[in-house]
NUKEDO-313010 format. One record per residue (C-alpha): residue number from 1; residue in one letter; chain; x, y, z. Coordinates in steps of 0.2 Angstrom, whole numbers, plus 5000, padded with zeros to 4 digits. Each point is the difference from the previous one (the first is absolute). Layout:
# NUKEDO-313010
+-----+------+-----+------+------+------+
| seq | type | mol |    u |    v |    w |
+-----+------+-----+------+------+------+
| NUM |    a |   A |    X |    Y |    Z |
...
+-----+------+-----+------+------+------+
# end
This chain:
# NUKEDO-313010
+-----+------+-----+------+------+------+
| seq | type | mol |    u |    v |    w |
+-----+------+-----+------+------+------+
|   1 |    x |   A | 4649 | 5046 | 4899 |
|   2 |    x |   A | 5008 | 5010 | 5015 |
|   3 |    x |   A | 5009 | 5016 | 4999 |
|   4 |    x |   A | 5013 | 4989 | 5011 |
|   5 |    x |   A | 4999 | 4986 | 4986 |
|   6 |    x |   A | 5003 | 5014 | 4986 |
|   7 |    x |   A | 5012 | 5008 | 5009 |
|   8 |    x |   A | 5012 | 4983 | 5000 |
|   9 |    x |   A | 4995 | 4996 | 4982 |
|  10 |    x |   A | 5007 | 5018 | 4997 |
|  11 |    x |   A | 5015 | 4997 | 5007 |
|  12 |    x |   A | 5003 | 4984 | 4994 |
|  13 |    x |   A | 4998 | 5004 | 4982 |
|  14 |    x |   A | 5014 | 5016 | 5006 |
|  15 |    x |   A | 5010 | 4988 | 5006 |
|  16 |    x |   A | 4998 | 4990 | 4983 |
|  17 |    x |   A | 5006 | 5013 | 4989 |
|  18 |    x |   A | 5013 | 5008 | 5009 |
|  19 |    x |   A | 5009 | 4981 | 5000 |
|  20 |    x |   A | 4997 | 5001 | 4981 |
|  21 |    x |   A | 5007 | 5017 | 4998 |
|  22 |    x |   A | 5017 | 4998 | 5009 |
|  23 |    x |   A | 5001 | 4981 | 4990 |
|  24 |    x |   A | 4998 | 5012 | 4984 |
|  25 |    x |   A | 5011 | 5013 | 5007 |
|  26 |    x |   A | 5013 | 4987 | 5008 |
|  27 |    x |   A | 5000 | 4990 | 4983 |
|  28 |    x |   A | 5004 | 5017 | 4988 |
|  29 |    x |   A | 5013 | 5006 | 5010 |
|  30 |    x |   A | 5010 | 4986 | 5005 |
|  31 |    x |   A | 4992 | 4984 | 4989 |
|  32 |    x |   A | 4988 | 4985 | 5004 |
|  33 |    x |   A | 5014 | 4991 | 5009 |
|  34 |    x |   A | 4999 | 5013 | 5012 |
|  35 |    x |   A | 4984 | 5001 | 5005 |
|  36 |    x |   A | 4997 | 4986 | 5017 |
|  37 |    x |   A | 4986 | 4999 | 5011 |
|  38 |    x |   A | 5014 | 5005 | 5014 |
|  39 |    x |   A | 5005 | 5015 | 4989 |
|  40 |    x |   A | 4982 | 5006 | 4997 |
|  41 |    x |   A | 4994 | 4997 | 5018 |
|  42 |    x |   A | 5014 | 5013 | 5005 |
|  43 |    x |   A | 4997 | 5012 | 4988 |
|  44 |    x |   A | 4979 | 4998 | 5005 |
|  45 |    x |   A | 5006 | 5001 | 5017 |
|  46 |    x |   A | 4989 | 4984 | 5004 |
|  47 |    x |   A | 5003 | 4984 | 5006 |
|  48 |    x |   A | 5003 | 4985 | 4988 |
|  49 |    x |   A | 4983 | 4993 | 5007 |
|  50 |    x |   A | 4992 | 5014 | 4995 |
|  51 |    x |   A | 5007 | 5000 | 4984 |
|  52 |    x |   A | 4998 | 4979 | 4999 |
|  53 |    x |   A | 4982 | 5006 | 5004 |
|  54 |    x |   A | 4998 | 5008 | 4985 |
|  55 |    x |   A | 5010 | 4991 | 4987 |
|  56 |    x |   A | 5006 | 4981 | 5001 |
|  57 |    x |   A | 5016 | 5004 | 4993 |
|  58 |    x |   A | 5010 | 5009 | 4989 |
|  59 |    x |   A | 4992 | 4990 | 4985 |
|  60 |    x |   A | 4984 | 5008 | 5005 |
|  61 |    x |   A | 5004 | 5017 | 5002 |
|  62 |    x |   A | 5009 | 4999 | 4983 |
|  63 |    x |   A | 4981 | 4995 | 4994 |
|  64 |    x |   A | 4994 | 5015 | 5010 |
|  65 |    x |   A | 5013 | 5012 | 4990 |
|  66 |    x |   A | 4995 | 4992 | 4985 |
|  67 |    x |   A | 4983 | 5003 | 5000 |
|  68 |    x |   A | 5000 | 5016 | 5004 |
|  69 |    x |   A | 5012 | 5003 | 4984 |
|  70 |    x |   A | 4987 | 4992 | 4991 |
|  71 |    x |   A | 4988 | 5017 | 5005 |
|  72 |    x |   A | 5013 | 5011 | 4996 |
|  73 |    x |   A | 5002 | 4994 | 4984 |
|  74 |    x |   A | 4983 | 4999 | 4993 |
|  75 |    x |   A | 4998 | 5016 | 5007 |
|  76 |    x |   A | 5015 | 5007 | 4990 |
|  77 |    x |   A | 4998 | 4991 | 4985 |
|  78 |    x |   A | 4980 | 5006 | 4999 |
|  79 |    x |   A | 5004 | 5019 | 5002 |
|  80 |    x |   A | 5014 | 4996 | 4985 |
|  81 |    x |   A | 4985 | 4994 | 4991 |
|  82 |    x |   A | 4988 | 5010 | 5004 |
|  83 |    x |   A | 5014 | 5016 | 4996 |
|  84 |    x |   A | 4999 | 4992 | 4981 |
|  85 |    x |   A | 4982 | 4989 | 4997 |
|  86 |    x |   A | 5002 | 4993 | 4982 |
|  87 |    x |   A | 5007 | 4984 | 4997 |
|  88 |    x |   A | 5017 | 5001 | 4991 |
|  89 |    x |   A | 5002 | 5014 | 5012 |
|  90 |    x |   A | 4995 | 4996 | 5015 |
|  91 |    x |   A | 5010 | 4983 | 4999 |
|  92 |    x |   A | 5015 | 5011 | 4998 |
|  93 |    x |   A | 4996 | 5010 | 5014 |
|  94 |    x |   A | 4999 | 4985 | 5013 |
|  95 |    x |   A | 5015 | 4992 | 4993 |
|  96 |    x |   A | 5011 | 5014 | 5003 |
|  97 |    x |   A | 4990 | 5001 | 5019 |
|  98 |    x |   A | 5004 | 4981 | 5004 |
|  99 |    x |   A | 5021 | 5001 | 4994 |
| 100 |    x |   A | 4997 | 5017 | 5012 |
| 101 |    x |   A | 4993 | 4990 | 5015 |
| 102 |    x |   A | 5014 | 4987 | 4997 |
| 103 |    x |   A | 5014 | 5011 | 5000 |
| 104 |    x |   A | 4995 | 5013 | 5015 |
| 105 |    x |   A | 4995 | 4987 | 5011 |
| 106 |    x |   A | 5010 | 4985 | 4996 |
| 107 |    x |   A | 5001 | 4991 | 5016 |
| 108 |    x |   A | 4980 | 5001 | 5003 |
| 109 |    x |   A | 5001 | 4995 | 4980 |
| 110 |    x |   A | 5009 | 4985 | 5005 |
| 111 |    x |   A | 4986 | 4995 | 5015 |
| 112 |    x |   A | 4987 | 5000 | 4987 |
| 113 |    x |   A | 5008 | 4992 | 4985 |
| 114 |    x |   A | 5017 | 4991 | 5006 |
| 115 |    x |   A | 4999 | 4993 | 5016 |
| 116 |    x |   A | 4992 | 4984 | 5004 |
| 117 |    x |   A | 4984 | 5003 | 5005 |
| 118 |    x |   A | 4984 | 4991 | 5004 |
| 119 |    x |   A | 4990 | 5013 | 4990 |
| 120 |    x |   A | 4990 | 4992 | 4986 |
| 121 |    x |   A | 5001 | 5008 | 4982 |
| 122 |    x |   A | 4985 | 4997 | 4989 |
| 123 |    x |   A | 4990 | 4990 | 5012 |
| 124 |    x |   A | 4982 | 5002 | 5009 |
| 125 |    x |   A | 5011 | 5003 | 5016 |
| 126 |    x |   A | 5010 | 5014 | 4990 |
| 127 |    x |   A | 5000 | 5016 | 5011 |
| 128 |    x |   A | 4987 | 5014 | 4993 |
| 129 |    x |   A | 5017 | 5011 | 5001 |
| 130 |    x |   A | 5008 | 4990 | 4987 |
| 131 |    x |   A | 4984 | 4997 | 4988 |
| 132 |    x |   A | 5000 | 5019 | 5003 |
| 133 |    x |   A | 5015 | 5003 | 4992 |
| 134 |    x |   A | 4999 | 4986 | 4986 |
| 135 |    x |   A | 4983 | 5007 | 4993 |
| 136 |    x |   A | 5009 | 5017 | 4997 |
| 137 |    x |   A | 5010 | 4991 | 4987 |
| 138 |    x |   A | 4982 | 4992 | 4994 |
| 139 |    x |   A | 4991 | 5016 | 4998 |
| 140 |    x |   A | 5015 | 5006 | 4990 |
| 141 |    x |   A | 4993 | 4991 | 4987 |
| 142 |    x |   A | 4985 | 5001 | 4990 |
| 143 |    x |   A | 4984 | 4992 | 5008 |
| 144 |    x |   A | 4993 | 4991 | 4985 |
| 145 |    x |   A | 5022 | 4993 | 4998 |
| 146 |    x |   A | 4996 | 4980 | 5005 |
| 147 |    x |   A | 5019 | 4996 | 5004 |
| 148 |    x |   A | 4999 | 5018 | 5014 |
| 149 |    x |   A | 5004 | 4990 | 5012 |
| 150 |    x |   A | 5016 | 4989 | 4993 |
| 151 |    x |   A | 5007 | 5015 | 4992 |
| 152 |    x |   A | 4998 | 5008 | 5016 |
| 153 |    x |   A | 5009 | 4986 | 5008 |
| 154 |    x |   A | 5014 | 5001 | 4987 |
| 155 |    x |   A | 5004 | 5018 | 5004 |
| 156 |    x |   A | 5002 | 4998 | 5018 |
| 157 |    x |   A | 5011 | 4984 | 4997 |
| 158 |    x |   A | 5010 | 5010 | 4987 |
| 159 |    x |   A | 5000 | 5016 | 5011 |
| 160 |    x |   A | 5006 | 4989 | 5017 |
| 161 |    x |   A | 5014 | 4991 | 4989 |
| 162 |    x |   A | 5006 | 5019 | 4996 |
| 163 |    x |   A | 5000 | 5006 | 5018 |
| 164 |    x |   A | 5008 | 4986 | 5006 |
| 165 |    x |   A | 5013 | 4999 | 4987 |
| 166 |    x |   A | 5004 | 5019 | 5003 |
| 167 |    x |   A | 5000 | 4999 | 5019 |
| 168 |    x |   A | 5014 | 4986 | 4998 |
| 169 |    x |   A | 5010 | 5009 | 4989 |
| 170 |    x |   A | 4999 | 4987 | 4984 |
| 171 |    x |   A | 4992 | 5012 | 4989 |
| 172 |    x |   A | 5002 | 5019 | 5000 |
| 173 |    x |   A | 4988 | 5015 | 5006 |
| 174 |    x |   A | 5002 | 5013 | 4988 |
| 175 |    x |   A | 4988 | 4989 | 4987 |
| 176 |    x |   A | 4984 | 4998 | 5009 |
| 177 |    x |   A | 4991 | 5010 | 4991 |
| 178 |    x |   A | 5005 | 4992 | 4985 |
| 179 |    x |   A | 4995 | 4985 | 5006 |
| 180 |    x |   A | 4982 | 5005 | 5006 |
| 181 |    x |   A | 4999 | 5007 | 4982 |
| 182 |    x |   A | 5004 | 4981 | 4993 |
| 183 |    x |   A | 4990 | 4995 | 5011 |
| 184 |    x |   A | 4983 | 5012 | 4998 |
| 185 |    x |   A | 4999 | 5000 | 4980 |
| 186 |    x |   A | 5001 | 4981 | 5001 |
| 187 |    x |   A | 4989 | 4997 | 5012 |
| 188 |    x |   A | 4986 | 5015 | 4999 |
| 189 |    x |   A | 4992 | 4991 | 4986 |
| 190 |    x |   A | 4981 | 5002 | 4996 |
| 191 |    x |   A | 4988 | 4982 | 4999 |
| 192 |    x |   A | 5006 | 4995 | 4982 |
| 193 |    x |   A | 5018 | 5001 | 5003 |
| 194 |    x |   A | 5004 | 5017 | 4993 |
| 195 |    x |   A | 5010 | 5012 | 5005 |
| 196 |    x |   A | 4993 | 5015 | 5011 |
| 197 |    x |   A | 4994 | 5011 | 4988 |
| 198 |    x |   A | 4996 | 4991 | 4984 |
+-----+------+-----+------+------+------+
# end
């Protein structure tokens, strides 16, 4: 490849990212309705080929955010379990990291989890950055656990439904870490079924 070549695939890639930035940036301060290809083309300073050149639409640059929350987050819930490596533990740990990410980034939260999106969940086309995030919710449980992977499932349903209840309002703040309590000694569970610790 050229140095020209590289050059202009640098740049592009730049260009990529600084129109996923201001969506971000756009869409916590002022909200997903506010963020338009017009709006982000002015606040790039390119025009709205350039940007068209990038992403289709707003649907697509949504996607873009999206996936780029998806690294964030397995980056932030690995170095919550890595902070606290056993089981019951550990769990507790990326729970409390995931209602954290949902409530200090809620509108990239809501690119990732509540807008419509073409982004397939638990498919061969799912993004490595989701898989990413979903195993560190596997490998809170034990390896020789057969049902790791359902239970892991469970706790991120369990764990969106609180964030997106608090974020609306309809259930209160102050009890999350009751609820990640619940939610751990039920869950943290060793093969047979037992609690953790027995």
């Amino acid at each position: 490849m050229s140095a020209i070549k590289e050059r202009r695939e640098r740049e592009r890639a730049q260009r990529h990212q600084l129109i996923i930035t201001a969506a971000r940036e756009l869409a916590e301060t002022e909200g997903w309705e506010a963020v338009t290809t017009r709006r982000l083309a002015e606040r790039v300073e390119y025009s709205q080929p350039v940007l068209y050149s990038h992403f289709s639409g707003k649907d697509a640059i949504v996607r873009a955010v999206a996936i780029d929350g998806f690294a964030e987050l397995a980056a932030h819930l690995r170095r919550a379990r890595l902070a606290s490596p056993e089981p019951p533990q550990a769990l507790h740990a990326v729970s409390r990291a995931y209602l954290e990410f949902a409530t200090e980034r809620p509108a990239l939260y809501q690119a990732m989890f509540v807008m419509p999106t073409d982004v397939r969940f638990a498919h061969a086309e799912t993004p490595p950055q989701l898989r990413a995030g979903f195993d560190e919710f596997v490998r809170c449980f034990r390896p020789d656990n057969p049902r790791r992977e359902l239970s892991a499932e469970v706790v991120w349903s369990a764990l969106h439904g609180i964030a997106a209840l608090s974020d609306s309002g309809r259930i209160p703040r102050d009890f999350q870490e009751e609820r990640v309590d619940l939610l751990v000694s039920r869950l943290a569970d060793t093969p047979g079924g037992s609690e953790p610790g027995r």
